[in-house]
C-alpha positions as CSV (number, residue, x, y, z in Angstrom):
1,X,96.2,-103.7,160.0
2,X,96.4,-107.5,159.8
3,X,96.9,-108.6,163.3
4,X,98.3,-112.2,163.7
5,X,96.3,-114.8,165.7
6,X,97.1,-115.6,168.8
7,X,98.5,-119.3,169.1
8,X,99.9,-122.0,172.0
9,X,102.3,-124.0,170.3
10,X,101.9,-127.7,171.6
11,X,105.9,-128.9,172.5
12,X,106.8,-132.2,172.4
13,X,110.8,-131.1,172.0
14,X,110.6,-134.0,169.1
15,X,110.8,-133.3,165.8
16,X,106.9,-133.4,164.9
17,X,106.4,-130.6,166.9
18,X,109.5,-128.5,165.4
19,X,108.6,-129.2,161.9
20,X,105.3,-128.1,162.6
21,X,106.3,-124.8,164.7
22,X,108.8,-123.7,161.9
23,X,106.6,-124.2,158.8
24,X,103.5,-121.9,160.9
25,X,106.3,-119.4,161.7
26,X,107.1,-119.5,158.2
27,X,103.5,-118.6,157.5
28,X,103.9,-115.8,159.3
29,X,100.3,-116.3,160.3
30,X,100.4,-116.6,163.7
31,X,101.9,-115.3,166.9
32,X,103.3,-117.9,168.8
33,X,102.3,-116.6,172.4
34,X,103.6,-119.9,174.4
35,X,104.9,-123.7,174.3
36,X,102.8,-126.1,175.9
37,X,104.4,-129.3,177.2
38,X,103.2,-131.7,179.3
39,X,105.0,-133.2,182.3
40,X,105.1,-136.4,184.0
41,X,104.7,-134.9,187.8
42,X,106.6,-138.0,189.2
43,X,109.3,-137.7,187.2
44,X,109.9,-134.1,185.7
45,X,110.1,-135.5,182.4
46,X,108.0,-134.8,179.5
47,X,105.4,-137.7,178.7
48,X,106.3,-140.3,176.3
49,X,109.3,-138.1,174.9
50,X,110.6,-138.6,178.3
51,X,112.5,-135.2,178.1
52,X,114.0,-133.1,181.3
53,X,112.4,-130.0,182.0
54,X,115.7,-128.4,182.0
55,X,116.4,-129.9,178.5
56,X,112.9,-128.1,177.5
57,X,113.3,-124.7,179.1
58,X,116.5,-124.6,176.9
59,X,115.0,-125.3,174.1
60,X,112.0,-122.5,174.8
61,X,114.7,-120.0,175.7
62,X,116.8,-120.9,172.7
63,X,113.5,-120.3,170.4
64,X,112.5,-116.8,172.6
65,X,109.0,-118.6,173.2
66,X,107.6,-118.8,176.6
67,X,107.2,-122.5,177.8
68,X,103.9,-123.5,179.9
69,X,104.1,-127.0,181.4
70,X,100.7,-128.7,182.5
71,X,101.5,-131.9,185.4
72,X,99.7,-134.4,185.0
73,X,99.9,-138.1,186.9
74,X,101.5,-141.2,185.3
75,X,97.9,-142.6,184.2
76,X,96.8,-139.4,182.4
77,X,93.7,-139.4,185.0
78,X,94.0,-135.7,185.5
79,X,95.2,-134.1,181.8
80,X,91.9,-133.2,181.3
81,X,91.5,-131.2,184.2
82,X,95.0,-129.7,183.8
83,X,94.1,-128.9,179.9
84,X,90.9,-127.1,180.5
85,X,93.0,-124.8,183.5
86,X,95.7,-124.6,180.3
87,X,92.7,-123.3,177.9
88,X,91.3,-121.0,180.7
89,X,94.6,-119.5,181.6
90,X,95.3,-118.9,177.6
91,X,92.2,-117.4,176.7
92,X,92.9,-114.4,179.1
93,X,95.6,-114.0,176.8
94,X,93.5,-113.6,173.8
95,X,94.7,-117.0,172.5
96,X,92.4,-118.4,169.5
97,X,94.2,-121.5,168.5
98,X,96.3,-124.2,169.7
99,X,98.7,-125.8,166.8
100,X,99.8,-129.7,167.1
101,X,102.6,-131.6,165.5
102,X,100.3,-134.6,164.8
103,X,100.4,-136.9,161.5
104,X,96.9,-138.3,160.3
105,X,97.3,-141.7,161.4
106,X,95.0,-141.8,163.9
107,X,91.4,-140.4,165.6
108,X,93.6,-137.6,167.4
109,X,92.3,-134.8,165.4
110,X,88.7,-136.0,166.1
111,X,89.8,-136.3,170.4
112,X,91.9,-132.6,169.8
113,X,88.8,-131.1,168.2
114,X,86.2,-132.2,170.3
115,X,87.6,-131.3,173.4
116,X,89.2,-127.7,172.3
117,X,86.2,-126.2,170.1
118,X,84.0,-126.0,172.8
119,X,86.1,-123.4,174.5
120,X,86.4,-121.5,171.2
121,X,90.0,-122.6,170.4
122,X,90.8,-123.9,166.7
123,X,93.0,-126.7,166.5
124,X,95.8,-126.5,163.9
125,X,97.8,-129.3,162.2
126,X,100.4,-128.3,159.5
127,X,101.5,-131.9,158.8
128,X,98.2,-133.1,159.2
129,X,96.8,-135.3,155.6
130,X,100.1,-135.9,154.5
131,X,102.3,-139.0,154.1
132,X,105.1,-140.1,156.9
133,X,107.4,-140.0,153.8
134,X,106.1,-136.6,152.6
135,X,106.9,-135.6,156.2
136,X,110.2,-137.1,156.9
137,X,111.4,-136.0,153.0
138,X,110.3,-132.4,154.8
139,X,112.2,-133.0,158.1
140,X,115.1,-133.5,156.7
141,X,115.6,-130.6,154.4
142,X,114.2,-128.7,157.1
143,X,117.7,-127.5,158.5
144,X,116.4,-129.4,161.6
145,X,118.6,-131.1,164.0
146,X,117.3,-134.2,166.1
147,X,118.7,-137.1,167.8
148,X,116.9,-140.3,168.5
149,X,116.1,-140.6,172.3
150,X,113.5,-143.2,173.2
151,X,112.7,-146.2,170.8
152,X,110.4,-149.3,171.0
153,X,112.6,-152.4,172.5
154,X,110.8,-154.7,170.5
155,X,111.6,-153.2,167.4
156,X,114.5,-151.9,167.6
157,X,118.0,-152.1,169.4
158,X,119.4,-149.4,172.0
159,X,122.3,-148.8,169.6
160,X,119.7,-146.6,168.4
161,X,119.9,-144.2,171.0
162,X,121.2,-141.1,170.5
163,X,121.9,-141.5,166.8
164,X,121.1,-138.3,164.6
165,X,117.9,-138.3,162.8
166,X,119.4,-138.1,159.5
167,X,119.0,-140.0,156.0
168,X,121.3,-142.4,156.6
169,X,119.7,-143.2,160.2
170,X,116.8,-143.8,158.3
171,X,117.9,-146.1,156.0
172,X,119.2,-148.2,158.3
173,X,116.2,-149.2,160.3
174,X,114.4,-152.0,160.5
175,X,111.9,-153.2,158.2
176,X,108.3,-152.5,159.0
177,X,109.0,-149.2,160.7
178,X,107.2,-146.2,159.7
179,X,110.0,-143.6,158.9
180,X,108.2,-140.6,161.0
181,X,107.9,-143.3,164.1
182,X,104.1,-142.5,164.0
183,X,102.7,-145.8,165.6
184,X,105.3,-145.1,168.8
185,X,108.4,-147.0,166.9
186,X,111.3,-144.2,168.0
187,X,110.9,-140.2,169.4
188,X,113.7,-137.7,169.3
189,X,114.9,-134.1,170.9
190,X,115.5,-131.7,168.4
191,X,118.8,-129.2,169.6
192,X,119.5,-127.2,166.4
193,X,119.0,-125.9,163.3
194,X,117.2,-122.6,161.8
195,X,114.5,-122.5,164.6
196,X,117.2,-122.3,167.6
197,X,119.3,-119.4,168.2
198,X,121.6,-121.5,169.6
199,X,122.3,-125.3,170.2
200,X,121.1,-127.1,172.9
201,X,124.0,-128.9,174.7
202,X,123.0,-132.3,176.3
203,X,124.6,-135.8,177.2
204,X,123.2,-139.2,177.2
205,X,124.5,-140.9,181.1
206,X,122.3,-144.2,180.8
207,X,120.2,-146.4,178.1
208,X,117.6,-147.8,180.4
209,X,114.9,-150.1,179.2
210,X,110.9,-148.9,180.9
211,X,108.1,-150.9,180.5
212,X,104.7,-149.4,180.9
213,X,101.1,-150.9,181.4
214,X,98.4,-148.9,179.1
215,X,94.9,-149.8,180.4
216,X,93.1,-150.2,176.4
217,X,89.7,-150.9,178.4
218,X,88.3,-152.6,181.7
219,X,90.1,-156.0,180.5
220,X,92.7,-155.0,178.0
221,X,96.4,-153.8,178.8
222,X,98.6,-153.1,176.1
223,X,102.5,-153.7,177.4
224,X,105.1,-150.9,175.6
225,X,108.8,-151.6,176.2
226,X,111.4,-148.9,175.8
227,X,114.7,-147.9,175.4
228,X,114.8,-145.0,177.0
229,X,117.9,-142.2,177.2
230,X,119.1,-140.8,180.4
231,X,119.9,-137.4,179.6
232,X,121.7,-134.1,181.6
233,X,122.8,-130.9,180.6
């Protein structure tokens, strides 16, 4: 008999994440036991998607996959601490792997793997060592709906929020933006398409612009300015 392996699927609610998730079901390699998302405690929003919980659970129900939420603080201080409990908790389960939605970038697969392989978890990345175009070219015939959500204010205008992630979105942003938003340029919340059973129904109240302080090292903050969606059920 050839058992699948057990998997956590790690949930953004962005499209990166649901392109990866529906090209390993497709593989029909894996059993997906769980979603992993990770929330900002303050807020009840997912961290840099900036997605409700409520939003998220509807999207896990909609998919028939169990969603685990780690809480972590606004600086990130504990994620470690709440990861390792995740991995713990998982490998009671059997789990053998945790899949990510990441592109190839940056050093994340060197941070993923460094920290997961200790505790006998392989990391998996299906759109990892391919292009942004490769991947958006792959998103959008994908059957994969998305809407844009959050995007960088100094890049872009909030007339960009809630747009649908579609070709001729695309094509209409600005020049020097990488088309999968890989170096933080837009994110999205996927409500549709093959993967769901059924849409997720949402509303955009408020565009609201955040600005958040990222401490680089002892002497070096990096400033990010966002639009950012207000969204209810």
């Amino acid at each position: 008999m050839n058992l699948k392996k057990k998997a956590v699927m790690h949930w953004s609610g962005g499209k990166d994440s649901a392109l990866a998730l529906q090209q390993i079901l497709l593989s029909n390699e894996f059993e997906i036991v769980s979603l992993l998302t990770i929330i900002e405690e303050q807020t009840s929003l997912s961290t840099v998607h900036a997605i409700p919980i409520k939003i998220l659970q509807m999207q896990a129900k909609s998919l028939n996959i169990p969603l685990y939420t780690i809480e972590v603080k606004k600086n990130l201080e504990n994620y470690q601490q709440k990861m390792t409990e995740a991995v713990h908790y998982f490998k009671t389960k059997n789990v053998t792997h945790f899949i990510f939605g990441d592109l190839g970038s940056s050093n994340i697969k060197i941070y993923r793997e460094k920290f997961f392989n200790p505790f006998g978890i392989e990391v998996v990345q299906p759109l990892w060592n391919k292009t942004s175009a490769e991947i958006i070219n792959e998103f959008l015939h994908a059957n994969i709906k998305a809407k844009i959500i959050v995007v960088d204010a100094k890049k872009f205008d909030n007339n960009f929020i809630g747009k649908e992630l579609n070709k001729q979105t695309i094509q209409s942003f600005p020049l020097g933006i990488d088309v999968c938003g890989e170096f933080g340029e837009y994110h999205t919340l996927v409500y549709g398409g093959n993967l769901f059973k059924e849409e997720i129904n949402f509303s955009i109240t408020d565009i609201q612009k955040k600005i958040y302080k990222i401490q680089l090292t002892e002497d070096k903050q990096q400033i990010i300015e966002n639009w950012q969606a207000q969204i209810s059920v």
